[in-house]
KOLFI-233995 format. One record per atom (N, C-alpha, C): x, y, z. Coordinates in steps of 0.1 Angstrom, whole numbers, plus 5000, padded with zeros to 4 digits. Example, Ala and Ser with C-alpha at 12.3 -4.5 7.8 and 13.67 -1.06 7.14 Angstrom:
// residues 2
513249435078512349555078513249675078512849785071513749895071512950005079
//
This chain:
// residues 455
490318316340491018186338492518216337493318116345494918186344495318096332496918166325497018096317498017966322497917896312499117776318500417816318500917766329502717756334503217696322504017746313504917666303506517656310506917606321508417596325508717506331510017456335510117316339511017346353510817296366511717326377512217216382513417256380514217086385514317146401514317096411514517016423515616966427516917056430518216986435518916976425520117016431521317056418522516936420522616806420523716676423523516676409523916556406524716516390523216476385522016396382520516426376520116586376520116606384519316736381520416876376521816836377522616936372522516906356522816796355522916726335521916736335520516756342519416766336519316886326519716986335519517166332520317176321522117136322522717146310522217066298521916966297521516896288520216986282519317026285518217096285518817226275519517266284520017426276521017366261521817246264522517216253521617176240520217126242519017076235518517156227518917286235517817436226516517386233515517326248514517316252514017436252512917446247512017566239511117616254511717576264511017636281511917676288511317786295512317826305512817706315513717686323514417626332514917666344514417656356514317686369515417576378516617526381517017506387517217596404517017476413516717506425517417456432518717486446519517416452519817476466519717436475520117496491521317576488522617516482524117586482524217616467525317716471525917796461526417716451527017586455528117576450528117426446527917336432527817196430528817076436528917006442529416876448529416776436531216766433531416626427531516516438530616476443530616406456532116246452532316186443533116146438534516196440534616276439536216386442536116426453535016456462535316476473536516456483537416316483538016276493539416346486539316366473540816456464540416616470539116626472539116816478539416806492539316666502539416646514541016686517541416586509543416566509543516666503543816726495543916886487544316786477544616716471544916666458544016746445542716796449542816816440541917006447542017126439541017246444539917276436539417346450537517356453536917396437537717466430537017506416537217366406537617226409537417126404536217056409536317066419535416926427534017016431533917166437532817206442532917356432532517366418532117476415530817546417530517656415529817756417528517736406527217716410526517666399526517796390526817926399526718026387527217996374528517936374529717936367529417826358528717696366528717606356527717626348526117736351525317726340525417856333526517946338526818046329526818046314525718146307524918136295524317986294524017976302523317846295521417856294521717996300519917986299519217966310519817856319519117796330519717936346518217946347518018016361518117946375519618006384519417926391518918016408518317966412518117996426518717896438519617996442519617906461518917966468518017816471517117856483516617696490516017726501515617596505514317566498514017436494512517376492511817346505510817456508510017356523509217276518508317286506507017176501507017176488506717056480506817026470505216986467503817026460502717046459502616986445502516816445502016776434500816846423499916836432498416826428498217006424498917076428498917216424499917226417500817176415501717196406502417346411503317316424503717446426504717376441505817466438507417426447506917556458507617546467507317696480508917686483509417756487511017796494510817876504511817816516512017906528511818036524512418076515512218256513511318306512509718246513508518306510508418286492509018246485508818256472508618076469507518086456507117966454507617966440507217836430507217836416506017756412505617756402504317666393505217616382504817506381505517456367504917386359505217356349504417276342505217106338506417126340507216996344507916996357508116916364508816896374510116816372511116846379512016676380512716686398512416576398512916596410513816456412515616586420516416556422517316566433517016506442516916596456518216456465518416356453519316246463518816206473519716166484519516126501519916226506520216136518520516196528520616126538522216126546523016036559521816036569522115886567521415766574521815766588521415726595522215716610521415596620520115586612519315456616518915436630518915576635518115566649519615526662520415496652521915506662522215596674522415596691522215706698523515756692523115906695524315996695524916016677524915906672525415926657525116086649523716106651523616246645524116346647524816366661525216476665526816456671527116356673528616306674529616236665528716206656529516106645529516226631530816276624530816346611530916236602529416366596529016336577529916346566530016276557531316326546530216306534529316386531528416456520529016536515529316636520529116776510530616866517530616976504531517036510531917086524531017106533530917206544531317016555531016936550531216846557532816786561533516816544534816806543535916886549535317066550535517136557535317096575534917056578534117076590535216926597535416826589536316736594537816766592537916836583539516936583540316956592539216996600539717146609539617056623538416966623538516876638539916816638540516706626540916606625542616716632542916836619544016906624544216956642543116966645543317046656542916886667542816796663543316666677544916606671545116656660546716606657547416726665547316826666547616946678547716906687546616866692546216866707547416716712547116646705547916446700549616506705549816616696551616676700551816736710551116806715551016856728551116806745550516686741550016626757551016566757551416496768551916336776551316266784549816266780548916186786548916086775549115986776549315816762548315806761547515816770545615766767545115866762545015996766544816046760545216106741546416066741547216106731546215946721546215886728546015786715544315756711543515866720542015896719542015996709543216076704543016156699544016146681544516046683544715996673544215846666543215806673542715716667541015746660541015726645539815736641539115646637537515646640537415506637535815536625536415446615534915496605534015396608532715386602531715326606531115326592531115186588530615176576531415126567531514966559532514936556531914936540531214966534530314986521531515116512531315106502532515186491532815316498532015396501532415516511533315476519532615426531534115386542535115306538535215256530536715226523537515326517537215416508537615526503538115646510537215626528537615736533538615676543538715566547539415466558541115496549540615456536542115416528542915576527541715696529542615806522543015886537542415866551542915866562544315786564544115746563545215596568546515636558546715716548547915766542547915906543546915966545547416116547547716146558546816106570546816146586548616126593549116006592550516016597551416086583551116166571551916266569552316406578550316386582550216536584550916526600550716426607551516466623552916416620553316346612554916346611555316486609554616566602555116696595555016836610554216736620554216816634555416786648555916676639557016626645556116496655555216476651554716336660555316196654554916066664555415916650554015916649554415876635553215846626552815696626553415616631552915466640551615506649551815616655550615646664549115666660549215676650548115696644547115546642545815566646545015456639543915486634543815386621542115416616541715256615540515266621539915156620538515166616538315096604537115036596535914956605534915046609533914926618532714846608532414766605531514686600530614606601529214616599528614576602528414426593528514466587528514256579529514226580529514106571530813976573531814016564531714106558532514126544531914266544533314346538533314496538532514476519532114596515531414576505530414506500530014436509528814316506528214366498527614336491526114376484526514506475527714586473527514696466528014696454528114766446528914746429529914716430530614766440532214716437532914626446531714516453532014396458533114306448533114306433534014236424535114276430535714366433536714436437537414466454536514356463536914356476538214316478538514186473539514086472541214236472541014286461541714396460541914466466541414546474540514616486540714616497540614476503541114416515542614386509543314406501544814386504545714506498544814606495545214746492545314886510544214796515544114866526545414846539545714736535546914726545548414786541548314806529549214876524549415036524548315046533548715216536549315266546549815396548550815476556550815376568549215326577549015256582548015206580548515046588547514936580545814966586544814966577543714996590543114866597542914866607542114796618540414796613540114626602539114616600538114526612537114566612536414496625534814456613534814336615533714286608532614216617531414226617530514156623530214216635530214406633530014456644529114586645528314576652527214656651527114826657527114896654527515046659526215036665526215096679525115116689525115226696526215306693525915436702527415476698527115626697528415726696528415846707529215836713529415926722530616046721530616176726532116266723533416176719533816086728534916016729534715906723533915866722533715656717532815626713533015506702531815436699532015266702530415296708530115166715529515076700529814946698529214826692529214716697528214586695527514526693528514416689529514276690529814206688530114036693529713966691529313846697528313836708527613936708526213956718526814016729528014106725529114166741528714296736528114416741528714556743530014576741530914616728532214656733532614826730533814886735533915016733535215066724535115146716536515206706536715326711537815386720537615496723538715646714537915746713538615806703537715936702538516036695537716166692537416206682537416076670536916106660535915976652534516036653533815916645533015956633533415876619533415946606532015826602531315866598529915806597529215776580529615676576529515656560528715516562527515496573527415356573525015396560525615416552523815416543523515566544522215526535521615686536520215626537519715756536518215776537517215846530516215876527515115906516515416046523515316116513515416286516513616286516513316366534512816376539511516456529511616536523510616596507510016456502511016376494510116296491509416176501509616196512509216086523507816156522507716246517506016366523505316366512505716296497505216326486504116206488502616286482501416216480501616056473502815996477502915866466502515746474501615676467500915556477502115446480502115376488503715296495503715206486502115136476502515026466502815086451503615236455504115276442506115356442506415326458507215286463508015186466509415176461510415046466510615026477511014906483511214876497512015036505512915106499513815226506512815326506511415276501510215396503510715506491511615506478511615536469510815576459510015636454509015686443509315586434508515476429509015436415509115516400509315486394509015576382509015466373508515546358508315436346509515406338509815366330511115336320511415506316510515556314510815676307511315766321511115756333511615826341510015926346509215866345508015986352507815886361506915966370506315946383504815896383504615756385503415696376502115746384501815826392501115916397500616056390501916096385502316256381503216206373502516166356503416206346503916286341503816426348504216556343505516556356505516456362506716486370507916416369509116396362510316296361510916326376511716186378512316166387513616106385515416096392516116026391517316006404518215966401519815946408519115866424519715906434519315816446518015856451517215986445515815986450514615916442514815816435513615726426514515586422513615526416514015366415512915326404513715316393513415276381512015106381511015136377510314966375511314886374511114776380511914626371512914636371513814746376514914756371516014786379517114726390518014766398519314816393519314956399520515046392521315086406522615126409523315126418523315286420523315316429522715456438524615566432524615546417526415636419526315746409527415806405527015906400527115876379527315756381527515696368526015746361525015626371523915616366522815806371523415856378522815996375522916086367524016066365524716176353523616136340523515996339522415956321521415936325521115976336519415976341519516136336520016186341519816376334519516356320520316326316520216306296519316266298518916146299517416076295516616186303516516216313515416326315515416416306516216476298516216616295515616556283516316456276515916406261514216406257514016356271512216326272511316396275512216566285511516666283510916756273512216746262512216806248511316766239510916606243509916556240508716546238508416556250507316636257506916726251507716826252507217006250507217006230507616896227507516936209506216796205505516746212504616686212505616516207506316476207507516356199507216276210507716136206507516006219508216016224508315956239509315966250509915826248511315816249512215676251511815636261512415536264512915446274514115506279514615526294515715616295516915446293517815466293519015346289520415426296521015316308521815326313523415256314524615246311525015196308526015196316526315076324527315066333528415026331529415086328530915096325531715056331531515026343532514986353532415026368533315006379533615066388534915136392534715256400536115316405536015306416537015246425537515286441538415316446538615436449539715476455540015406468541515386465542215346479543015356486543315516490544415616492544815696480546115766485546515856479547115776467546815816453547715756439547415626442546115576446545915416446544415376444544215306434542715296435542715156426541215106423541414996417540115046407539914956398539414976387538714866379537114876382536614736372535814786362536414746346536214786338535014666329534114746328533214626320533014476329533614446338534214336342534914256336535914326325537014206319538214296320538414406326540014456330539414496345540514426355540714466367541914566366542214696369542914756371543714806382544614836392545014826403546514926403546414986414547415066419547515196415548615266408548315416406547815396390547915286383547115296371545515336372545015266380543915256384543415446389544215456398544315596403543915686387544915726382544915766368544015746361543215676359541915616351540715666358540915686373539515656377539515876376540615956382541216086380540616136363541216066358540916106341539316076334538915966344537215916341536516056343536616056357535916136365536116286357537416326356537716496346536716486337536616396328535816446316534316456320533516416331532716436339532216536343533316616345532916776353532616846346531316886350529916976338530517106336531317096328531417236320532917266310532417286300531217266293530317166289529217136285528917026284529116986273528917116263529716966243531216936246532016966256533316906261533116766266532416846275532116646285531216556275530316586263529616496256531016446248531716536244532616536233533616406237534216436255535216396258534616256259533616206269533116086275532515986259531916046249532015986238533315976235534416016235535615986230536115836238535715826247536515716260535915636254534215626250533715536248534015496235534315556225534715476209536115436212537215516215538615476219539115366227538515366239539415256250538015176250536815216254535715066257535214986247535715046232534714956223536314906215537115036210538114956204539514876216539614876226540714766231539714696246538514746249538014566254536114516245537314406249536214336235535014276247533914276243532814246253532614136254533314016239533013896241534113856253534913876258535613856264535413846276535013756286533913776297534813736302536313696303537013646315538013786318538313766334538913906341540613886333540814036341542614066334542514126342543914086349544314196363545414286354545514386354546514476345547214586354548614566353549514596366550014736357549814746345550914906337549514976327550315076329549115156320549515126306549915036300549715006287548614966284548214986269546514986265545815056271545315056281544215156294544515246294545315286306546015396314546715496301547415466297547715576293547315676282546515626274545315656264544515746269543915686279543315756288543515876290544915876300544915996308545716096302546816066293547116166280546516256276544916216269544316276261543216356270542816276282541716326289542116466298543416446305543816496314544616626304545016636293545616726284544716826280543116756278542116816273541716896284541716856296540716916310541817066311542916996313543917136313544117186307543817216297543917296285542117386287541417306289540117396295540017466307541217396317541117526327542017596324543417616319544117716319543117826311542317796296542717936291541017936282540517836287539217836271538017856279537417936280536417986290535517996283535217926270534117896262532417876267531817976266530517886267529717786264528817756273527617646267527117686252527517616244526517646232525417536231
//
């Protein structure tokens, strides 16, 4: 008779299953902890577009999981997952090596959508992950090259015109931070930076329809024209094919064409293809074919299995696919595995939505707070920069320490909740400066010199 697996293997290392592990090790969880991840290296997918622009470097935004679970206990492996084996209770990896566990969590996110679009998967760039941000770098520099070099106009202006696809929080974020860096970087080649275009393609009537930070379009749409160059929004138009040079869409029942050498592809995602293969019956799935799970975060199939962030979908309950609600899906998972393993009752996991950040270019973002301060311009910027710092896992009694501090200081003592009517706030008085003083004094002071571990 074997004996039983006492260990727990989280499944994907994004913001749930990273705060799962730390939170676990910060708990004193009395089981070993197997974290499992394709790359070396963690994605603040949030900061990404500051690791894009260099605003901000790779040891902020993409550290090394070595580093962030250093002493923490938690064992990490890069490897690929090929099969995930409910019913045996056992993970397999490309490498020939498996695990058995006796908890699971699985944290595996999405994965860029392209919806059967011709050409999009293989002509249109992803802005996921680091190697993505890399990989549009190096295209984007080398057609601003190519842009100074010719005296072919048609050509020169196929090679300076980008067009995104996807007018949802991503393709704004990335439209707005194109549209102010791109004519620095060919002015700096001696090109006009007039030549430059980015244009926003969209498939609804309204950019941000339906996502969290729809409150904040109005803002949005008059922030975007305000950059280096204004972008070229196209609404009510359907992406139908991407080719090397162009993308064809769909508008007033006409075939029309955008031609250009660069198409940046932010239009949804899709079920990471693992969980699309898991034993879960479709009437225990959300319409996105999602695993549901219970309040407490298990898999109502496999209660020994928790699930969270964009790969599950809570009962009853609609939560926004961001890294807000991943990060306290970890806590609540980890809280309830501790749980578990000391025989105690499991909570209810409890999520708490603070707001929205959108970046909108360089030193420009806007900011909805609770929904009773709208914030806007480089305040906004500042707030959403200093949110996000005390965020970055490591250490974690820092980040508990710091993100409990935001919350007793600025969200409970200066906005009052009965206050349900908006404030547009143009200075960092009250907010802004509080904020980023204390947040941004603290982060730097942790990278220059305090190499402290996880306790």
């Amino acid at each position: 008779m074997n004996s039983p697996i006492y260990q727990t293997v989280i499944v994907g290392g994004g913001f749930t299953g990273l705060f799962t592990a730390l939170h676990l090790a910060h708990e004193h969880y009395p089981r070993s902890v197997i974290l499992i991840d394709r790359n070396e290296r963690f994605c603040f997918k949030p900061l990404l577009y500051e690791y894009f622009d260099n605003e901000m470097d790779s040891f902020q935004v993409v550290p090394r999981f070595s580093e962030l679970l250093k002493g923490s206990g938690v064992i990490f492996v890069q490897d690929t997952v090929q099969t995930i084996d409910l019913h045996r209770q056992e993970v397999k990896l490309a490498s020939g090596n498996s695990y058995n566990y006796s908890n699971l969590v699985l944290a595996l996110g999405s994965v860029t959508g392209y919806h059967h679009i011709e050409g999009a998967n293989v002509n249109a760039f992803p802005f996921w992950t680091q190697a993505d941000a890399i990989a549009l770098d190096r295209h984007l520099r080398d057609c601003l090259q190519k842009a100074i070099q010719t005296e072919d106009i048609k050509q020169r202006c196929q090679l300076l015109t980008v067009v995104v696809v996807g007018g949802g929080a991503s393709g704004v974020e990335m439209a707005a931070t194109l549209a102010d860096f791109l004519p620095h970087w060919y002015a700096a080649l001696g090109g006009n930076p007039e030549e430059i275009r980015v244009i926003l393609l969209n498939h609804g009537q309204k950019i941000l329809d339906g996502d969290i930070n729809d409150p904040l379009r109005p803002i949005a749409e008059k922030e975007l024209q305000k950059r280096s160059v204004a972008i070229e929004i196209i609404t009510e138009a359907e992406a139908t094919a991407v080719h090397p040079n162009a993308v064809e869409y769909k508008s007033d029942g006409e075939i029309k064409t955008l031609t250009t050498h660069t198409t940046i592809w932010t239009a949804g995602t899709s079920i990471h293809p693992l969980i699309q293969e898991l034993p879960i019956p479709q009437e225990h799935r959300d319409h996105h074919s999602r695993p549901l799970v219970t309040s407490t975060m298990q898999l109502l199939d496999f209660p020994e299995v928790f699930a969270g962030g964009d790969c599950a979908a809570v009962q009853d309950s609609f939560l926004p696919p961001t890294a807000q609600v991943a990060y306290q899906q970890g806590a609540n998972i980890a809280h309830n595995l501790k749980a578990l393993a000391l025989g105690e009752e499991l909570e209810p996991a409890k999520v708490n939505i603070r707001g929205t950040l959108l970046k909108l270019g360089l030193n420009d973002a806007a900011a909805n707070l609770f929904n009773v301060f709208e914030v806007v311009g480089e305040p906004a910027h500042l707030i959403r920069q200093g949110t996000y710092l005390t965020l970055l896992p490591t250490p974690i009694h820092d980040f508990k320490a710091t993100t409990e501090w935001v919350d007793e200081e600025i969200f409970h003592h200066h906005l009052d909740p009965h206050d349900v009517g908006k404030k547009v706030v143009q200075a960092v008085e009250v907010v802004g400066a509080g904020i980023i003083s204390v947040l941004v004094g603290r982060k730097l002071l942790k990278m220059l010199g305090d190499d402290e571990e996880i306790k």
